[in-house]
C-alpha positions in Angstrom: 112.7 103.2 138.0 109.3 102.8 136.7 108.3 100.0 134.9 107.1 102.3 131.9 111.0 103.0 131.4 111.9 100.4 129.3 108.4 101.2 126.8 109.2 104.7 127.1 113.0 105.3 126.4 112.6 103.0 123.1 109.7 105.2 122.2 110.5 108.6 123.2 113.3 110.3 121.7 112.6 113.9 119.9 110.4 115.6 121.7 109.8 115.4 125.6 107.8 113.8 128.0 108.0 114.1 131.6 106.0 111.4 133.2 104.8 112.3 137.5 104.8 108.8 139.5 102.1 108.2 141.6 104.9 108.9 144.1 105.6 112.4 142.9 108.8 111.3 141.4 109.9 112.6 137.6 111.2 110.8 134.9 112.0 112.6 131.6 112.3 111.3 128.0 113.5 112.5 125.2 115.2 115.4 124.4 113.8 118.8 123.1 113.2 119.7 119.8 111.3 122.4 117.4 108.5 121.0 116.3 108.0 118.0 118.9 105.9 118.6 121.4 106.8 118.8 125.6 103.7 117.1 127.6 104.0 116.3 131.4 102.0 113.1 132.7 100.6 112.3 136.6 99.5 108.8 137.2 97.4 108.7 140.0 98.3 105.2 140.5 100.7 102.2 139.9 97.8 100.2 138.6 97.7 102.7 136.2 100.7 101.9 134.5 100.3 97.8 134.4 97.2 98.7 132.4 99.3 100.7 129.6 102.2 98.1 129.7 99.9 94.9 129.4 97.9 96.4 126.5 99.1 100.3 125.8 97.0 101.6 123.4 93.2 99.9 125.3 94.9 100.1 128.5 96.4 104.1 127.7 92.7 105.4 126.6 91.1 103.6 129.3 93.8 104.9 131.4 93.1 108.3 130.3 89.1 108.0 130.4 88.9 107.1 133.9 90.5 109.7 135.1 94.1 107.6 136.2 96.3 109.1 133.6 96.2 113.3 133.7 97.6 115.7 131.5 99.2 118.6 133.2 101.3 120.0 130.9 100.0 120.0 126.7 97.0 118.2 126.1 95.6 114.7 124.9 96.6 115.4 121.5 99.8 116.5 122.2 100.6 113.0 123.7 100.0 111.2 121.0 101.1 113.4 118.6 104.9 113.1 120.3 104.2 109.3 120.4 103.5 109.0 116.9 106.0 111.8 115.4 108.7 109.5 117.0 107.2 106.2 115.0 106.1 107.7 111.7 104.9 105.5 109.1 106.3 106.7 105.8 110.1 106.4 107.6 109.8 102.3 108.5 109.3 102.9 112.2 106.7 101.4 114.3 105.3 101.3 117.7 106.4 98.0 118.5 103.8 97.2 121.2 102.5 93.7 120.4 104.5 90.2 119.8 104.2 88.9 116.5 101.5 86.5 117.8 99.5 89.5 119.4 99.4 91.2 115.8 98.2 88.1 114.1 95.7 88.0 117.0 94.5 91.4 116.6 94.1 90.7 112.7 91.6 87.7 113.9 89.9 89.8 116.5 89.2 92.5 113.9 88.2 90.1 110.8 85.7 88.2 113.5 84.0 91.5 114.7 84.1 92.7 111.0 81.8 90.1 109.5 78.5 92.4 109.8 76.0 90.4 109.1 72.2 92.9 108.8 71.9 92.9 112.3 75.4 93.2 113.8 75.8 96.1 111.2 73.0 97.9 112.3 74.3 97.4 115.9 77.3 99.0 115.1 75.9 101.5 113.4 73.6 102.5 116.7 77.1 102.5 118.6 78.2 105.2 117.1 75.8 107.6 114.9 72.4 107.1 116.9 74.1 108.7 120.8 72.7 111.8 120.0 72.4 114.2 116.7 72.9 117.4 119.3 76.8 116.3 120.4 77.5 116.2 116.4 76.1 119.9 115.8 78.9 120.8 118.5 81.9 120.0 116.9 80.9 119.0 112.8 80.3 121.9 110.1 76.9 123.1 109.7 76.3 120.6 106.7 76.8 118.0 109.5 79.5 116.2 107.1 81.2 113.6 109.2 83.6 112.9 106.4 87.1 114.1 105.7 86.9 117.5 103.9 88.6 119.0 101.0 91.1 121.6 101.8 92.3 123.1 98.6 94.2 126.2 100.6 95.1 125.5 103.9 93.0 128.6 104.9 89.8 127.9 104.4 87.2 127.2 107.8 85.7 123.9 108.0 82.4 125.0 106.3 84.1 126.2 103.0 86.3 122.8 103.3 83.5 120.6 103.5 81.5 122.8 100.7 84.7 121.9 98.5 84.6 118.4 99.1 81.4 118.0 98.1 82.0 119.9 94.5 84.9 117.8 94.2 82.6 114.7 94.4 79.9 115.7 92.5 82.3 116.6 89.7 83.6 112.9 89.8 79.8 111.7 89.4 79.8 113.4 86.3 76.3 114.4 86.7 73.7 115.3 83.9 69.7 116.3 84.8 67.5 113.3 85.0 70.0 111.2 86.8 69.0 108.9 89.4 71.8 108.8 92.3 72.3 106.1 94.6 73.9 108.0 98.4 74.9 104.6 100.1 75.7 105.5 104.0 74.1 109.3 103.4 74.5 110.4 107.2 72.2 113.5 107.9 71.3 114.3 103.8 73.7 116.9 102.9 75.4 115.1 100.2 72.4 113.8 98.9 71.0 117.8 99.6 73.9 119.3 97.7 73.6 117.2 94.8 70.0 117.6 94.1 71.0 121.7 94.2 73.8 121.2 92.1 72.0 119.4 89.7 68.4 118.3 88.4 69.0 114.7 89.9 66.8 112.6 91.8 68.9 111.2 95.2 68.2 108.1 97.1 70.3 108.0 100.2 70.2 105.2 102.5 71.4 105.2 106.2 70.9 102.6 109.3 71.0 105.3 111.4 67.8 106.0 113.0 68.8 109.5 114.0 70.4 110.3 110.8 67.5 109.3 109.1 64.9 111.3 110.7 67.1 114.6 110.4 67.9 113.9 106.8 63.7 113.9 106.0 63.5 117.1 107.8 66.5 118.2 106.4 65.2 118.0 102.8 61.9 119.6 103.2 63.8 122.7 104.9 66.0 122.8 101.8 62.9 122.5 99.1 64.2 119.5 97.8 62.1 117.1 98.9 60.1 116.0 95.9 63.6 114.9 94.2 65.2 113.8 97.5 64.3 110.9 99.7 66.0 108.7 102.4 65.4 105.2 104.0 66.3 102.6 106.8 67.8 99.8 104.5 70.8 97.5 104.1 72.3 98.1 100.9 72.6 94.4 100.2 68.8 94.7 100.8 68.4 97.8 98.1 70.8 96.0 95.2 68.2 93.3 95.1 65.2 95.2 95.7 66.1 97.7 92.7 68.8 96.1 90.6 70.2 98.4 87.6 67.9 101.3 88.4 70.9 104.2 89.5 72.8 106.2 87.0 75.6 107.4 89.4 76.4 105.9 93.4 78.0 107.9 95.6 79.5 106.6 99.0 81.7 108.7 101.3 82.7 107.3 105.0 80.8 104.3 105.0 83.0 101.4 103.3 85.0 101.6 106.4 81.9 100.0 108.4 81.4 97.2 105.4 84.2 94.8 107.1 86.9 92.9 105.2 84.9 89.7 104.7 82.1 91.8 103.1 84.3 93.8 100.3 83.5 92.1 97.0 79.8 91.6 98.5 79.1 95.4 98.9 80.6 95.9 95.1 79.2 93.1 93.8 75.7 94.9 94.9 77.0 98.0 94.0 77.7 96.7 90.4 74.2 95.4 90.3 72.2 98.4 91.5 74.1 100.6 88.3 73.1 101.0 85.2 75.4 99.7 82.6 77.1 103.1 81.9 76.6 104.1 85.8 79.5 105.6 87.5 80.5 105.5 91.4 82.6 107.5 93.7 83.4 106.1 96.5 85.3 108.4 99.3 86.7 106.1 102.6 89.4 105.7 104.4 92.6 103.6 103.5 95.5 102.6 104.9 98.7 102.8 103.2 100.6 99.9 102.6 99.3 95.8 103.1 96.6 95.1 105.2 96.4 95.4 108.9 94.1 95.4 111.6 91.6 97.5 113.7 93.2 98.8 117.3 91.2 97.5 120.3 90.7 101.1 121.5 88.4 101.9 118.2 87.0 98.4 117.6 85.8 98.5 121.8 84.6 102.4 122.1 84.7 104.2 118.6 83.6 101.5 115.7 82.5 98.1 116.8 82.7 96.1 113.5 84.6 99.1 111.0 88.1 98.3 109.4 90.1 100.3 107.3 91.2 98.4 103.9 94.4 99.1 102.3 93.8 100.0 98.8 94.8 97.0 97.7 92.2 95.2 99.1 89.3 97.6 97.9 90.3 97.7 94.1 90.9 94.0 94.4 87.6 93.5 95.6 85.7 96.1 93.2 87.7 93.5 90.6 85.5 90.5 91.0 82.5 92.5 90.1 84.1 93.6 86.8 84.3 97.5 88.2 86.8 99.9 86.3 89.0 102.1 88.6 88.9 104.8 86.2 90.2 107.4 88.4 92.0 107.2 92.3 93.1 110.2 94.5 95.0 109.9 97.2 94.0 112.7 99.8 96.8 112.0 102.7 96.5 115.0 104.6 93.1 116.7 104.3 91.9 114.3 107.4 94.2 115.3 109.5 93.1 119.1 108.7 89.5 118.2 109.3 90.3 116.2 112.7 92.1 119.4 114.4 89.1 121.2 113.5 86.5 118.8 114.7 89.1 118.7 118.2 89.2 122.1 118.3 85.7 122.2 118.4 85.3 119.8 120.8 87.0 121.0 123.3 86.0 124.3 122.8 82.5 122.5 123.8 83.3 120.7 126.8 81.1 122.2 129.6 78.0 121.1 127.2 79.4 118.0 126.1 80.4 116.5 129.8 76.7 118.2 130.8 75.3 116.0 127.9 77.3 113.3 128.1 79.4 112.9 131.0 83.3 113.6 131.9 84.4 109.9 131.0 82.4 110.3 127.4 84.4 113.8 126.3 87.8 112.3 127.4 87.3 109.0 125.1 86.2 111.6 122.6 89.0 113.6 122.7 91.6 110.3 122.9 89.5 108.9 119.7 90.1 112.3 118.1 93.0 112.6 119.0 94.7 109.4 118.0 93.1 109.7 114.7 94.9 113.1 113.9 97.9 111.4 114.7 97.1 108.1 112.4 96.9 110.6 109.5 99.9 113.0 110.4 102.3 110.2 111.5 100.7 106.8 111.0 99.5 105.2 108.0 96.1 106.5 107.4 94.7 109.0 104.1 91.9 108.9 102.4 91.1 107.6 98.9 88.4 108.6 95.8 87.9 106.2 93.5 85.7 106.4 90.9 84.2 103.2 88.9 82.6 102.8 86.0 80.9 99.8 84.4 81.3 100.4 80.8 85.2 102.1 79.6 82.9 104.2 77.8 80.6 106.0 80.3 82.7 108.9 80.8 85.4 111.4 79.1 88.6 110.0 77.5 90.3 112.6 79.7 90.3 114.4 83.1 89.4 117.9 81.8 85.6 117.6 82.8 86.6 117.5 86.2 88.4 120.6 87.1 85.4 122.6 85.0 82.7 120.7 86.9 84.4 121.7 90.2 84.7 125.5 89.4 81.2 125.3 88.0 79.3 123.6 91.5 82.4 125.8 93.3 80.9 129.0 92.0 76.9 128.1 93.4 
C-alpha cells in the first residue's frame, strides 16, 4: 500500500485516478463517471510521494516541476481538475490537507509576505511581470490583457472576450470628453489605449513593471494616442500624494490582488484622495467567495510573492474607511475560468518555444500555476468582482440604464 492511500481514497471518489509506484505497481481511485476526468500518474520515486504528503499542494507542483511526478495518461490540468471537482467549494467540501494550526499558520505566512512595503512591492512585481514580455505574447490576446475577460457568449475567441471586457469597464467609468483617468496597475497600455479611443480622455496609467512600462510607451505612439496617453514607474501611494484630487475617473483591473491585506484601506484611502469629488472608480480583481483566507505556498513561493486574494468583505470594508460608495458590484464567477483554458491552451500549444525560452522546469510550473487556477475558479472559491465607487451619491445616473447603452455603443467601435 502506498502511503498516498490514505490522502488519496478520502480525496478521490468520482472520477479516476490510477497512480504508477515507483515499483510499477497500480493503485486505482475512484470510480468512473461522465464528466470527471480519468488521469494515470508515474512517480519516479518514493521521495516523491513524502514531498506531496508532508506539504501536497508545494510539495505536488514541486513534485511535478522537477520532473518526479509524470502524467501519462490526461494532462496537468486534468489532475487537478478531478482533485478539485471532488472538493468543490459552493457544496461545503474541502481539501482537508492542513491541521487547523497549519491554516492559521498559512494565514500568518501570507499576511507577513503581504505587507509590501515600496520596495518589497516592486520586488514582487519584477517576480512575475518583468521575466520576459515575449513568453506573454505566446499565450495572452493580442491586446496583451492579463486580466480575466468578459465572455458574454460562450463562443467568442479570446480577442473578442477581452475587447468586451474592456467595453464593459469603460461603460462603468461613465466616461465624458475631457476626463482625466487614473489606470492604476495598467500592464502593457491597452486599457489605458482603449479608453483614450473610446473616448476623448486623457489616461495616466502607472505600472512597476519595468517591461510593461517600456512596451506601454511604444505601444501608444503605434496607436496615435500618445499626446492624450502616458505611463510611469511609480507607487500609487507615491502618485495620491504627488497629485491629490486631479482624476475624474480610476480604473484598476488585476492589480488589488498585489496590494496585500494590511495595505487595503491604504490603497483606497489614496485612491479617495487622487479623485475628484464627483470621480468615479472601477475596480476589477479577484475575490474569494466567502471569509477570508490565505495565499497557498505554491503561488506565494513561484507565481505571486506578496499577492492575496481578499474576500469581498474585506475590500468594501476597507473602501468604507475612506468614505467610498459601492454604487455598483458584479460578480463574474466563471468568465476566469473561460479565460484560463484559453491562456493553457495556448500555452501548451507553445511549448517547444517556451521550454527553448525558458526552460522545461519553467513551462511545467506554468502549466501547474494555470492549471490550478482554472480549477480555483471551476471548483474552488475564486470569481472575480467589479465594483464601482463613487465619492459623491450624486456623480452618476439614478439607475443602471447608462450602462448597457455605453457597452453597445464602445461594443460597436
Amino acid at each position: 500500500m502506498s502511503i498516498l492511500r490514505p490522502f488519496l481514497t478520502r480525496v478521490v471518489r468520482r472520477g479516476r485516478l490510477t497512480v504508477v509506484m515507483p515499483d510499477g505497481r497500480e493503485e486505482r481511485f475512484g470510480e468512473p463517471e461522465p464528466g470527471f476526468p480519468e488521469v494515470t500518474v508515474r512517480f519516479r520515486n518514493r521521495r516523491a510521494m513524502r514531498r506531496i504528503i508532508f506539504d501536497p499542494r508545494l510539495g505536488a507542483g514541486e513534485t511535478f516541476m522537477d520532473g518526479d511526478l509524470q502524467i501519462v495518461e490526461g494532462d496537468i490540468m486534468e489532475l487537478i481538475a478531478l482533485l478539485r471537482m471532488n472538493t468543490p467549494w459552493d457544496r461545503g467540501a474541502k481539501l482537508k490537507d492542513k491541521t487547523v494550526f497549519g491554516e492559521w499558520l498559512e494565514g500568518v505566512r501570507t499576511r507577513f509576505n503581504s505587507i509590501n512595503r515600496r520596495r518589497s512591492a516592486r520586488a514582487h512585481v519584477h517576480h512575475h511581470y518583468d521575466i520576459g514580455n515575449d513568453l506573454y505574447r505566446l499565450f495572452l490576446d493580442d491586446d496583451m490583457q492579463y486580466s480575466c475577460a468578459y465572455w458574454p457568449r460562450p463562443d467568442m475567441t479570446l480577442e473578442q472576450a477581452q475587447a468586451a471586457k474592456k467595453a464593459h469597464i469603460a461603460a462603468k467609468l461613465a466616461l465624458a470628453p475631457g476626463q482625466r483617468v487614473l489606470d492604476i496597475g495598467c500592464g502593457w497600455g491597452g486599457m489605458a489605449i482603449t479608453l483614450a479611443k473610446l473616448e476623448q480622455v486623457e489616461v495616466l496609467g502607472i505600472t512597476l513593471s519595468d517591461e510593461q512600462l517600456a512596451l506601454a510607451r511604444q505601444r501608444a505612439e503605434a496607436a496615435g494616442v500618445a499626446d492624450r496617453v502616458r505611463f510611469e514607474l511609480i507607487d500609487y501611494r507615491d502618485l495620491a500624494a504627488r497629485e491629490p484630487g486631479r482624476f475624474d475617473r480610476i480604473v484598476s483591473v488585476g492589480m488589488f490582488e498585489h496590494v496585500g491585506a494590511r495595505n487595503f484601506e491604504t490603497f483606497f484611502r489614496a485612491c479617495a484622495n487622487l479623485m475628484t469629488a464627483d470621480g468615479v472608480m472601477l475596480l476589477h480583481t479577484i475575490g474569494r467567495f466567502g471569509g477570508p483566507g490565505s495565499t497557498d505556498a505554491f503561488t506565494r513561493k513561484y507565481i505571486f510573492p506578496g499577492g492575496y486574494i481578499p474576500a469581498l468583505s474585506e475590500t468594501v470594508g476597507a473602501s468604507e474607511k475612506s468614505r467610498l460608495i459601492a454604487t455598483d458590484v458584479e460578480t463574474l464567477r466563471l468568465h476566469y475560468a473561460l479565460t484560463l483554458r484559453q491562456w493553457y491552451a495556448r500555452t501548451v500549444a507553445h511549448e517547444a518555444q517556451i521550454v527553448a525560452m525558458m526552460g522545461e522546469r519553467f513551462f511545467r510550473m506554468w502549466t501547474f500555476y494555470l492549471a490550478g487556477a482554472t480549477a480555483a475558479f471551476e471548483s474552488g472559491s475564486m470569481g472575480n468582482y467589479q465594483i464601482q465607487f463613487a465619492r459623491s451619491r450624486r456623480a452618476l445616473p439614478l439607475t443602471r440604464d447608462y450602462l448597457g447603452e455605453a457597452e453597445a455603443r464602445y461594443g460597436a467601435m
